[in-house]
PAZAMI-361111 format. One record per residue (C-alpha): residue number from 0; chain; x, y, z. Coordinates in pm, 1 decimal, always signed. Each point is the difference from the previous one (the first is absolute). Layout:
> NUM A X Y Z
...
***
This chain:
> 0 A -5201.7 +13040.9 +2140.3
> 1 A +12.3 +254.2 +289.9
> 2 A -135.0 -84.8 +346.7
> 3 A -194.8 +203.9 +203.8
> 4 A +162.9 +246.6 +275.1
> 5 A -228.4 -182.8 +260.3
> 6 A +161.2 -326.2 -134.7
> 7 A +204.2 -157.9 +314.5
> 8 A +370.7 -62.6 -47.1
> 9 A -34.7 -380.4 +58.8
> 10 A -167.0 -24.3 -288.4
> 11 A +192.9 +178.2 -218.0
> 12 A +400.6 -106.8 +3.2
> 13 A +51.0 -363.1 -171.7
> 14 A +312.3 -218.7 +6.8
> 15 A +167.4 +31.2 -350.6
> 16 A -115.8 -152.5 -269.6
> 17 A +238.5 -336.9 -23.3
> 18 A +9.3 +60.4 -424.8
> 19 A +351.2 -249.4 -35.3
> 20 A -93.0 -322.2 +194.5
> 21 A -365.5 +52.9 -159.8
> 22 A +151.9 +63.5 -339.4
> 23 A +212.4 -350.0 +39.7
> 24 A -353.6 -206.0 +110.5
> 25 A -189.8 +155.2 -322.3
> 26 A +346.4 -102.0 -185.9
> 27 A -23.4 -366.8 +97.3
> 28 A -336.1 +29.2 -53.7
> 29 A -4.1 +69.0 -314.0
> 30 A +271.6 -202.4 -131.9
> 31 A -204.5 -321.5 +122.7
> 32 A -327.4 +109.6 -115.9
> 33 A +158.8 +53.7 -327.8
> 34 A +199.6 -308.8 -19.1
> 35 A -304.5 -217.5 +37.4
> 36 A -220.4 +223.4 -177.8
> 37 A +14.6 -222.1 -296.2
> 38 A -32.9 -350.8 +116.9
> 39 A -286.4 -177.9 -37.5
> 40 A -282.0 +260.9 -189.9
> 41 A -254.5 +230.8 -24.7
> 42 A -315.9 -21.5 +241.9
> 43 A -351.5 -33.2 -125.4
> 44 A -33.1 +366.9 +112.9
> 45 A +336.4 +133.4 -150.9
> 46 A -152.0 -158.1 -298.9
> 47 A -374.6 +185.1 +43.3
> 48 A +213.2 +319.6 +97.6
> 49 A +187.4 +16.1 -357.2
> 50 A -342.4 -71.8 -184.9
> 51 A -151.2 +279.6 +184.9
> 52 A +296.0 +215.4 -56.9
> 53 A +5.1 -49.5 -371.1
> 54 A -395.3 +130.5 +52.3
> 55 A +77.6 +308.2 +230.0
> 56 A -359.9 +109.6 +177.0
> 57 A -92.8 +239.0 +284.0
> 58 A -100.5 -333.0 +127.9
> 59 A -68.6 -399.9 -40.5
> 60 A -244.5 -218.5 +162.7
> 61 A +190.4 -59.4 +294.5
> 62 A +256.6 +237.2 +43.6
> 63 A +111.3 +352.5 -65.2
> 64 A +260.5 +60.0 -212.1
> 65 A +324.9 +72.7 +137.8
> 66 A +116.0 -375.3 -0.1
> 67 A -15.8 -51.4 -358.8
> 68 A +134.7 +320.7 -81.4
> 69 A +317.7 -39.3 +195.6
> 70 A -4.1 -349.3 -197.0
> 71 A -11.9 +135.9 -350.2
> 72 A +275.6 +279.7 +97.8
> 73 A +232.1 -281.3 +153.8
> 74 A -33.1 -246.0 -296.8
> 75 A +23.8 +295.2 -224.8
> 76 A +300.5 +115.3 +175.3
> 77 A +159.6 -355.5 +137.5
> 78 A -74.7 -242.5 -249.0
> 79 A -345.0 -215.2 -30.2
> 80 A +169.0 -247.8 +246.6
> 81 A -97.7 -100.9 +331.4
> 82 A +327.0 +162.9 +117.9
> 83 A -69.8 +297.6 -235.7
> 84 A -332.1 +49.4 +181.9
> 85 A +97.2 -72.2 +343.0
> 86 A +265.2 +265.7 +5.3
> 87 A -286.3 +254.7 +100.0
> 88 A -88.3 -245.4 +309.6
> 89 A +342.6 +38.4 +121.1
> 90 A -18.4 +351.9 -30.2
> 91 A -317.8 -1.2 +222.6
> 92 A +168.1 -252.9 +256.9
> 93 A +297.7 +203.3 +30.5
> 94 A -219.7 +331.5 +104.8
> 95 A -178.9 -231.1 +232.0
> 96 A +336.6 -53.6 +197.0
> 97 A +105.5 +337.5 -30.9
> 98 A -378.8 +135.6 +125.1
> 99 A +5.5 -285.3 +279.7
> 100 A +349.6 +102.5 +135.7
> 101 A -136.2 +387.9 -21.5
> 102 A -283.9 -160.9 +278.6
> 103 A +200.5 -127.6 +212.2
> 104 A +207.5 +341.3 +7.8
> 105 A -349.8 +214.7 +1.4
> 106 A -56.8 -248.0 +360.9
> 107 A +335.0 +131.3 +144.8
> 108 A +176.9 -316.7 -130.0
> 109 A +425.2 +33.2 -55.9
> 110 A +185.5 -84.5 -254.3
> 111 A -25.3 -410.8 +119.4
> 112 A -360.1 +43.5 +11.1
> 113 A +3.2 +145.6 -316.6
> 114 A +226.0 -280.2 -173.1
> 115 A -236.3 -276.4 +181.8
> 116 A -305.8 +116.2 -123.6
> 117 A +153.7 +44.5 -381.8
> 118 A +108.9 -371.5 +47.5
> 119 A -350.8 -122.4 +87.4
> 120 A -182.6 +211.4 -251.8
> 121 A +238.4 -158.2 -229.5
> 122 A -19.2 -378.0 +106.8
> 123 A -332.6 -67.2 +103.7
> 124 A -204.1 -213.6 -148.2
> 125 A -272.8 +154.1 -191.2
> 126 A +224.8 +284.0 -46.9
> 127 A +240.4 -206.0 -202.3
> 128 A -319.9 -145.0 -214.7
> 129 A -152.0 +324.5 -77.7
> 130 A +325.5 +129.3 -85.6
> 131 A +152.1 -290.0 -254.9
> 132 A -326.2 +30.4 -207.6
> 133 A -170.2 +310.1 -85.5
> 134 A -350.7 +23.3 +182.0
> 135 A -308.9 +208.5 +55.7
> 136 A +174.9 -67.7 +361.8
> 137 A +317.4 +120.5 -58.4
> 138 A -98.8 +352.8 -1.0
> 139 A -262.7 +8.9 +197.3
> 140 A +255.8 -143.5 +287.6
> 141 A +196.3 +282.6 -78.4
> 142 A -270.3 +264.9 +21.8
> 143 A -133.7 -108.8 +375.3
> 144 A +386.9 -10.5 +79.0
> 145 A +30.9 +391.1 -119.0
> 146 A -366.5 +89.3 +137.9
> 147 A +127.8 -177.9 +334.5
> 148 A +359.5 +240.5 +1.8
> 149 A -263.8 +275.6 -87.7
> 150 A -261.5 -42.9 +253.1
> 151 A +293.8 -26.3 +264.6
> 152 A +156.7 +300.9 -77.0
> 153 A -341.8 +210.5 -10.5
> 154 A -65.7 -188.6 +334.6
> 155 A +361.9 +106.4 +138.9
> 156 A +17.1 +393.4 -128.2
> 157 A -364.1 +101.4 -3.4
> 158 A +52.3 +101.7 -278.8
> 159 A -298.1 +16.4 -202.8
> 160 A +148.0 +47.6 -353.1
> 161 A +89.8 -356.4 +31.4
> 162 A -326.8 -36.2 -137.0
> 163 A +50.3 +106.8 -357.8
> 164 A +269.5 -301.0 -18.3
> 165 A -218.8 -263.5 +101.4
> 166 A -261.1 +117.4 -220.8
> 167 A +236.1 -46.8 -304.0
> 168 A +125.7 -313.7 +76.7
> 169 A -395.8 -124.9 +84.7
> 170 A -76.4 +99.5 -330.2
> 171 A +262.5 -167.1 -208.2
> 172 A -17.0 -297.2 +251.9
> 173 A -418.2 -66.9 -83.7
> 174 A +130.8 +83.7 -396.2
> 175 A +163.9 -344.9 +70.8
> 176 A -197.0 -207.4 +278.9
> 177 A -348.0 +51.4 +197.8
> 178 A +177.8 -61.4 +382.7
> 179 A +110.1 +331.3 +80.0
> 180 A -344.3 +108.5 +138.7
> 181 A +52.1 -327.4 +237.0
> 182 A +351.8 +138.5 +159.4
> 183 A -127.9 +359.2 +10.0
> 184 A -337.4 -100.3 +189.6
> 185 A +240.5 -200.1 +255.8
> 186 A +214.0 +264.6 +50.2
> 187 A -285.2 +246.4 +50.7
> 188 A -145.5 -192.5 +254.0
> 189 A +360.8 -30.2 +143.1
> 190 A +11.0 +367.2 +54.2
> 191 A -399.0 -3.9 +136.5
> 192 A +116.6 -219.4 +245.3
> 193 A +342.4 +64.3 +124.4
> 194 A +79.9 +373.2 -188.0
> 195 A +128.2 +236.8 -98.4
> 196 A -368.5 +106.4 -60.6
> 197 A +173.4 +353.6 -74.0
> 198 A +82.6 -92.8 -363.3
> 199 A -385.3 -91.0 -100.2
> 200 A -64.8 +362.4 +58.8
> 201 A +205.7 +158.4 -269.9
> 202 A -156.9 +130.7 -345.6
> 203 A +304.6 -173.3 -128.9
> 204 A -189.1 -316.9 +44.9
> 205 A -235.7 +72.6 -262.0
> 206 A +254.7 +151.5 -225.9
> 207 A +191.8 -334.5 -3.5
> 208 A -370.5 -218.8 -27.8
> 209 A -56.4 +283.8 -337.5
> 210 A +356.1 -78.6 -156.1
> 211 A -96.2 -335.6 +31.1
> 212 A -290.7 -29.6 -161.8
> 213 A +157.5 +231.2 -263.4
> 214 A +217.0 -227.1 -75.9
> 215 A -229.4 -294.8 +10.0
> 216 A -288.7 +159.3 -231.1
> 217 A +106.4 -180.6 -321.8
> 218 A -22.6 -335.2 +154.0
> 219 A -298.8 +78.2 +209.6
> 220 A -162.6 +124.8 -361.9
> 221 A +102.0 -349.4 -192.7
> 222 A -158.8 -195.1 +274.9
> 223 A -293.6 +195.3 +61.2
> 224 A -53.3 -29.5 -390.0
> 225 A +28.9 -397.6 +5.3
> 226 A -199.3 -62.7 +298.6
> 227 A +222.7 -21.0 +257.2
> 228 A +157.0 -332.7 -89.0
> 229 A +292.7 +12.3 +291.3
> 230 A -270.8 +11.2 +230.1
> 231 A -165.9 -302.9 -162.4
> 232 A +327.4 -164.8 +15.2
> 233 A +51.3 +106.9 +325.3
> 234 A -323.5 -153.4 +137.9
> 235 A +94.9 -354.0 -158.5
> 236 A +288.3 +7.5 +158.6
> 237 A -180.5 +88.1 +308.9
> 238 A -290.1 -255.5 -91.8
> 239 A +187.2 -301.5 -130.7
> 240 A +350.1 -7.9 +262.7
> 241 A -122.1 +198.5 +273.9
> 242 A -82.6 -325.8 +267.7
> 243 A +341.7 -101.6 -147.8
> 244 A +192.8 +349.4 +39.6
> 245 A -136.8 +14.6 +405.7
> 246 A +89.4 -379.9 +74.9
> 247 A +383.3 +111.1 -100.8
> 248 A +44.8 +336.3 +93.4
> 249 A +138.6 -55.5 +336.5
> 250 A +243.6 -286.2 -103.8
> 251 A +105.4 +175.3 -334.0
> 252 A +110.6 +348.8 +226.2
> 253 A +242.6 -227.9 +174.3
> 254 A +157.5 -122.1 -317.6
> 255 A -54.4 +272.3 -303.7
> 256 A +343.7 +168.7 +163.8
> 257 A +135.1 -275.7 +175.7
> 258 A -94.0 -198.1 +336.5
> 259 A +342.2 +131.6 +125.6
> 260 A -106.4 +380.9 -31.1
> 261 A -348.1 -37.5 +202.7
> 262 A +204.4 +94.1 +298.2
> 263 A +150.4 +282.8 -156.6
> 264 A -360.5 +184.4 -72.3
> 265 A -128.7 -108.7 +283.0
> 266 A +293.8 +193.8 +140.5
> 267 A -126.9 +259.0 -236.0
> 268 A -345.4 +20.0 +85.5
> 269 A +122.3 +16.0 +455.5
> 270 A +298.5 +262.9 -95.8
> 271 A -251.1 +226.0 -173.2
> 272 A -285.8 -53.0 +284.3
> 273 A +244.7 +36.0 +291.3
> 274 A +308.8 +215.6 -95.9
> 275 A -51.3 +367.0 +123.8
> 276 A +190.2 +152.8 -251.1
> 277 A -292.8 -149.3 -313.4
> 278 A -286.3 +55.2 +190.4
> 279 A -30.1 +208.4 -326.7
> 280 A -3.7 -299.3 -188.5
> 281 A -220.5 -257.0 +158.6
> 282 A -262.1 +1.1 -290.8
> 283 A +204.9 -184.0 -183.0
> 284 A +16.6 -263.0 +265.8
> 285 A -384.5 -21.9 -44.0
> 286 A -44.0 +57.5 -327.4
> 287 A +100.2 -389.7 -18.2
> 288 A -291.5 -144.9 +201.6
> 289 A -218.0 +205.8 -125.7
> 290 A +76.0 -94.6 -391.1
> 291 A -20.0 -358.7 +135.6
> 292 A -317.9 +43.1 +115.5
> 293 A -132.9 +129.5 -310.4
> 294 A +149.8 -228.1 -258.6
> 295 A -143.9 -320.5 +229.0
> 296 A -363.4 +171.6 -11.0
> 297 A +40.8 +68.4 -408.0
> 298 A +193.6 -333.2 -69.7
> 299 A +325.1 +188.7 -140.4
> 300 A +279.6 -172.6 -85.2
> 301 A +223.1 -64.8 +254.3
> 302 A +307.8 +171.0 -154.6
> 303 A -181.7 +346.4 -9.3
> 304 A +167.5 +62.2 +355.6
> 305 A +364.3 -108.9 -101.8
> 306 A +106.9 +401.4 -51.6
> 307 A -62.5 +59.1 +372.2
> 308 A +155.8 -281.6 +106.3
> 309 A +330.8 +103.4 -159.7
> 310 A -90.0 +379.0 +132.7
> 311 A -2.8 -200.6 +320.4
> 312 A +268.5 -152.2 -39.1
> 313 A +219.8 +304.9 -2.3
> 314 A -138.2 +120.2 +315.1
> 315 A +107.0 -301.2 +135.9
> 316 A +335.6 +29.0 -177.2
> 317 A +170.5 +161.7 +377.0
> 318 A -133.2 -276.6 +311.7
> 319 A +90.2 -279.3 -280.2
> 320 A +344.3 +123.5 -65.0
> 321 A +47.9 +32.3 +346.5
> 322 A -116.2 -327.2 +88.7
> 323 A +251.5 -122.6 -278.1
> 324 A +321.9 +155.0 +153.1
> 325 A -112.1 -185.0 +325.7
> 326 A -77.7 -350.8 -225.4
> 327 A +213.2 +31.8 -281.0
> 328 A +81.0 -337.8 -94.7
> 329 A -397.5 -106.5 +8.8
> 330 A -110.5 +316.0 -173.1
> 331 A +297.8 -61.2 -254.9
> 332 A -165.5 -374.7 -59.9
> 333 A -357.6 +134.6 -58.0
> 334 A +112.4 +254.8 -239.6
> 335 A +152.1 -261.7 -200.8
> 336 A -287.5 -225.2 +20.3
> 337 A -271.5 +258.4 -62.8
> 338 A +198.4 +109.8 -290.0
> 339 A +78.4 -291.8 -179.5
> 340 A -399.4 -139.8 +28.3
> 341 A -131.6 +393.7 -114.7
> 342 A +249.3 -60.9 -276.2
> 343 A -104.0 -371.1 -111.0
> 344 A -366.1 +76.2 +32.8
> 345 A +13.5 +390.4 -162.9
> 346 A +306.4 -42.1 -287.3
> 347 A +40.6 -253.6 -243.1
> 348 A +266.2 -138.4 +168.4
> 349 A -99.7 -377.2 -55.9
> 350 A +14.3 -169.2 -309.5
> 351 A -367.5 -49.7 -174.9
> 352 A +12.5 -379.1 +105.7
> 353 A +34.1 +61.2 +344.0
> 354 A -263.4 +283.1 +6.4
> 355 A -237.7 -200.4 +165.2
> 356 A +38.0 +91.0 +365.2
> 357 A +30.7 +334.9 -65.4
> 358 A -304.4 +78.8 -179.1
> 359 A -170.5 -187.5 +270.9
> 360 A +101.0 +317.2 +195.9
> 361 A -15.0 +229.0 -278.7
> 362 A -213.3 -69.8 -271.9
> 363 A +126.8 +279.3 -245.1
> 364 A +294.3 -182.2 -59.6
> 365 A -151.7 -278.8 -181.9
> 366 A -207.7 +294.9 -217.2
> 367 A +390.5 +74.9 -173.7
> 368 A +10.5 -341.4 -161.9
> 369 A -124.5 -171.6 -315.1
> 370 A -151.0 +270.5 -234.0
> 371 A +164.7 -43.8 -290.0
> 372 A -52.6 -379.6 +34.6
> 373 A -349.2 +68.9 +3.3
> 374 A +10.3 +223.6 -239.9
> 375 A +180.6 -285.1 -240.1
> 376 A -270.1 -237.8 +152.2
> 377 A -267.5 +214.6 -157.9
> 378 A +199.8 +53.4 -308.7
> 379 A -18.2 -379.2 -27.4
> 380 A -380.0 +35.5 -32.7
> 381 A -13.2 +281.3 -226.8
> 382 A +171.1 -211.6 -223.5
> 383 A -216.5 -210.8 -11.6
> 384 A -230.1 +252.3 -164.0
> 385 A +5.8 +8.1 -397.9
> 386 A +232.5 +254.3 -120.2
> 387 A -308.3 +116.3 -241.8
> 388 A -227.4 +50.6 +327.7
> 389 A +261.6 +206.2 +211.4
> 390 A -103.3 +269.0 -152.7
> 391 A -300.9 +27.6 +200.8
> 392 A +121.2 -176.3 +285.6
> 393 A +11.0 +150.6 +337.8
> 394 A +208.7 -160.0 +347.9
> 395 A -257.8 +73.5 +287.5
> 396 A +148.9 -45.6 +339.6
> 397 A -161.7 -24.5 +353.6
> 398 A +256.6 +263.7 +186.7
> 399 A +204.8 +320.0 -60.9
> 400 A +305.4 -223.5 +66.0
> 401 A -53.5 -201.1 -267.6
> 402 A -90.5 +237.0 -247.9
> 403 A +344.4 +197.7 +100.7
> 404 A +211.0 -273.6 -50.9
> 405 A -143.0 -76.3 -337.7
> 406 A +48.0 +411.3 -94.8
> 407 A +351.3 -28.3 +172.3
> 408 A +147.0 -316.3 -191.2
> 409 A -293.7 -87.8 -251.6
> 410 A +230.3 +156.1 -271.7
> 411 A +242.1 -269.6 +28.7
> 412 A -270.1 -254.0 -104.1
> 413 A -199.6 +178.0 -257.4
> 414 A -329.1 +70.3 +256.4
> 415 A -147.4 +304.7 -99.3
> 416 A -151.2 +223.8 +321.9
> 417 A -199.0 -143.4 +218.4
> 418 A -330.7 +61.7 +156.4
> 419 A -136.8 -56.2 +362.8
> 420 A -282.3 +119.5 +187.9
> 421 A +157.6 +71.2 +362.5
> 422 A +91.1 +330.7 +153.0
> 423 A +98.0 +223.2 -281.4
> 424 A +24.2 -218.8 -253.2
> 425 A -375.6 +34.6 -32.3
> 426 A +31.1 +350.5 -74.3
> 427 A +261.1 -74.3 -278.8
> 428 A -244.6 -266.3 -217.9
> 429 A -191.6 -173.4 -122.4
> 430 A +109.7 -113.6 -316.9
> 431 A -123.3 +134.7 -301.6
> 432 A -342.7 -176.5 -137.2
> 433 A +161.9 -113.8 -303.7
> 434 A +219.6 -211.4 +237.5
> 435 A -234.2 -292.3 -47.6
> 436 A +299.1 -249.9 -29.7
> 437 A +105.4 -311.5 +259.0
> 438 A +95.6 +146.2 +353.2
> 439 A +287.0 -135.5 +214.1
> 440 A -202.1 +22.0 +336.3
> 441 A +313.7 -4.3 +257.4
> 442 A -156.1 -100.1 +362.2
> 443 A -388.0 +58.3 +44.6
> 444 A -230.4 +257.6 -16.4
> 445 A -60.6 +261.5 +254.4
> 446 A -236.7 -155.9 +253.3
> 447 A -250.5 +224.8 -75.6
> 448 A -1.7 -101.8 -382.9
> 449 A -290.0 -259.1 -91.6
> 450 A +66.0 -293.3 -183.8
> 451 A -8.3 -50.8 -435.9
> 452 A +142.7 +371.6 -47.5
> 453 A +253.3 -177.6 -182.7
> 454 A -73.7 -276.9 -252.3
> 455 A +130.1 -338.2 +21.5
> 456 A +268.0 +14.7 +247.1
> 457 A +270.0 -287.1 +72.2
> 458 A +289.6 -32.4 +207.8
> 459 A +266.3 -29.0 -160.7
> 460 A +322.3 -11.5 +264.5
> 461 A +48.9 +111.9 +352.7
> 462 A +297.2 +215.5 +50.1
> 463 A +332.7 -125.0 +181.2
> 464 A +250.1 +246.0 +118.3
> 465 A +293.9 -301.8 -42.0
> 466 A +33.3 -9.8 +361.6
> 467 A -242.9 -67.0 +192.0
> 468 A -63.1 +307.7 +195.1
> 469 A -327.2 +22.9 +86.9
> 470 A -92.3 +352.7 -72.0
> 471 A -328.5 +180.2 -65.9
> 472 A +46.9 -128.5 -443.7
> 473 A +156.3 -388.7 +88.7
> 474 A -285.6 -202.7 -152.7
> 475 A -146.5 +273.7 -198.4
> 476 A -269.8 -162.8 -270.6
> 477 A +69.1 +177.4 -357.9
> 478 A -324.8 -55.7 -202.4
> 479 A -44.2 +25.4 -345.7
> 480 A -356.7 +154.6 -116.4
> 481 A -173.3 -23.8 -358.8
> 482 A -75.9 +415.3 +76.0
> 483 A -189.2 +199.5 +188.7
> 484 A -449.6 -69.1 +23.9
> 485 A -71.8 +353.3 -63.1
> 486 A +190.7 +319.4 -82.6
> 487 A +294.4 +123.0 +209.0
> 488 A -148.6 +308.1 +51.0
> 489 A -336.2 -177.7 +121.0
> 490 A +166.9 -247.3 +268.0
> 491 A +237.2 +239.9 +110.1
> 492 A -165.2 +116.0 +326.9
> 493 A -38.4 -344.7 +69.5
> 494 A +371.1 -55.5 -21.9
> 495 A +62.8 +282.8 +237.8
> 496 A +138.9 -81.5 +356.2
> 497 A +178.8 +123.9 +310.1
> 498 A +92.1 -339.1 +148.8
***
């Protein structure tokens, strides 16, 4: 886009654009990602993402629907593998470097500066998680990352056209995740508080806020017509991990990229308060206290703030290079250690035994393991059923990531689709009333469920992933139920939950 005539020359020549080195970072980048992309197994989302993608909507209970549409194109395309539906993550990931390295250049970073800030947006730590398994996350880091290069160019040129590019990629960023709104209210208060003031007083402002909501009308309309559920969601979240979310935020923003980058966006956060030349660009610099502030008063989860850290990062990509040509055997060690821990705890670079200590870190790594055994683990109750009585049968479960594995690898078994009353899966029931068979109740209820809506209920095994890994299914109770008390269609509100 053209900048204004009035538009200083500092603000509009750029070092060039280092596209080799860059290119070799999203290389090795993607070579790893892809090399481990198959170990281990899906996640209980990656599962919930393929069942909502074989059931494309305008929208599901708790999130738009960009996620599971980018998972039914990359199974469909790739193979229904977790390597066939990661390769879309590493697509993702490898913009991220690419849009990361284009921030660092957009600050007045070289072609070092440039190549550092690749590396990190590469090798951090909840980078490299996001981007091994596909995530609601993985594009929504992507999408503050672009809105972060596009609110610092508008900043730089003035120019106010800028405007009709953040408004597209706002709307196809809340057609995929909620947290846009939270970076675009820091960012505005950024430019309240430290400028340039200049570009709030453009008409192309509200031409950008139109396109967006253009582009978000369909999934505004779904919503709208189900009763806002992401906002229910959102307020259990909120309601039921908020005291938690505050108690960690401060220790989880020195670990989420790695403890060895804090000094790097600290460096950030001083360059962009103190360096003449990006006065210009200061509201990014307090766009990150301010988003702070607001997730600790709304109990957000910590990780909201990671895509400003890394946008940090990269404006603390020049003082940390140069304090690495003055220390380069120390800086040389800390690389090396930050890596290889951001590796162990993001990749699955450990065998499953030895997961242990890393999920202790990073929980979603434990999520990857044991669905088809408990999918065979239920299959061991079902047949228990009498082949005459599976007609009208139904497997209940008490999650969505139960309820995927059983529609990922129930074919191998014989289990016919099963049913669950979380999330979306609510909107996808209940059985049919004729359904008045025995009932394989996997976990519990929903805690808001009252007791006897299923008759004569007993436990029949608890489910054992074959190595002890003590993840959210280890010790799962699999009940077997004469059928349901009363109609499907009768108890099936009462089935319904969020949590």
């Amino acid at each position: 886009m053209a900048e204004t005539a009035a538009t200083p020359r500092t603000r509009t020549s750029l070092p060039a654009f280092a596209a080799k080195p860059v290119a070799v970072v999203v290389l090795v980048q993607a070579a790893v990602l892809t090399g481990l992309s198959g170990r281990y197994g899906f996640h209980r989302d990656e599962l919930y993402f393929m069942a909502a993608g074989d059931r494309l909507d305008w929208g599901y209970v708790d999130q738009p629907p960009i996620t599971p549409l980018l998972a039914r194109l990359s199974t469909a395309v790739f193979g229904d593998t977790p390597a066939g539906l990661r390769v879309v993550a590493t697509l993702l990931a490898a913009a991220m470097v690419v849009v990361v390295a284009l921030v660092a250049r957009e600050l007045g970073g070289g072609r070092a500066a440039q190549v550092f800030a690749a590396a990190v947006g590469a090798g951090s730590s909840f980078v490299l998680a996001i981007s091994h398994m596909l995530a609601t996350a993985t594009l929504d880091v992507l999408v503050w990352l672009v809105l972060g290069l596009l609110a610092l160019r508008l900043f730089r040129t003035r120019d106010g056209r800028w405007w009709l590019a953040i408004g597209a990629v706002t709307g196809i960023g809340l057609d995929n995740k909620w947290l846009v709104p939270l970076l675009l209210l820091a960012l505005g208060v950024g430019v309240l508080v430290a400028g340039p003031r200049e570009v709030l007083r453009t008409w192309w402002l509200a031409a950008g806020a139109g396109l967006a909501l253009l582009l978000t009308v369909p999934v505004l309309v779904w919503q709208a017509a189900h009763a806002w559920p992401l906002l229910t969601v959102a307020g259990g979240i909120s309601a039921d991990d908020g005291a938690e979310n505050r108690l960690l935020f401060v220790p989880m923003q020195l670990v989420y990229l790695s403890p060895v980058l804090v000094p790097v966006w600290v460096a950030g956060i001083v360059r962009l308060w103190r360096e003449p030349d990006l006065r210009w660009a200061r509201a990014l610099a307090v766009s990150y206290p301010v988003l702070c502030a607001v997730l600790l008063i709304i109990g957000g989860k910590p990780y909201y703030s990671v895509p400003l850290l890394v946008l940090l990062t990269a404006a603390g990509a020049e003082p940390a290079l140069r304090w690495a040509r003055r220390h380069r055997a120390v800086a040389g060690g800390l690389a090396a250690v930050g890596l290889a821990i951001n590796a162990m705890v993001g990749l699955p670079v450990l065998p499953v035994s030895a997961l242990g200590p890393a999920t202790a870190m990073n929980a979603e790594q434990g999520e990857q393991v044991g669905w088809r055994e408990l999918t065979e683990t239920v299959a061991g109750v079902w047949e228990r059923i009498p082949e005459a009585d599976r007609a009208t049968a139904v497997i209940f479960t008490r999650n969505y990531g139960q309820a995927g594995a059983i529609e990922e690898y129930g074919h191998e078994f014989g289990l016919p689709q099963p049913y669950s009353g979380h999330m979306s899966y609510a909107d996808w029931g209940p059985p049919a009333d004729a359904m008045t068979g025995p009932v394989v109740l996997v976990g519990e209820l929903g805690s808001g469920a009252r007791s006897g809506l299923l008759d004569g209920c007993a436990r029949v095994t608890e489910h054992d992933n074959g190595i002890g890994l003590d993840n959210e299914e280890q010790g799962t109770d699999v009940s077997l139920c004469t059928g349901p008390a009363e109609p499907w269609s009768r108890i099936w509100p009462e089935l319904r939950h969020f949590y």
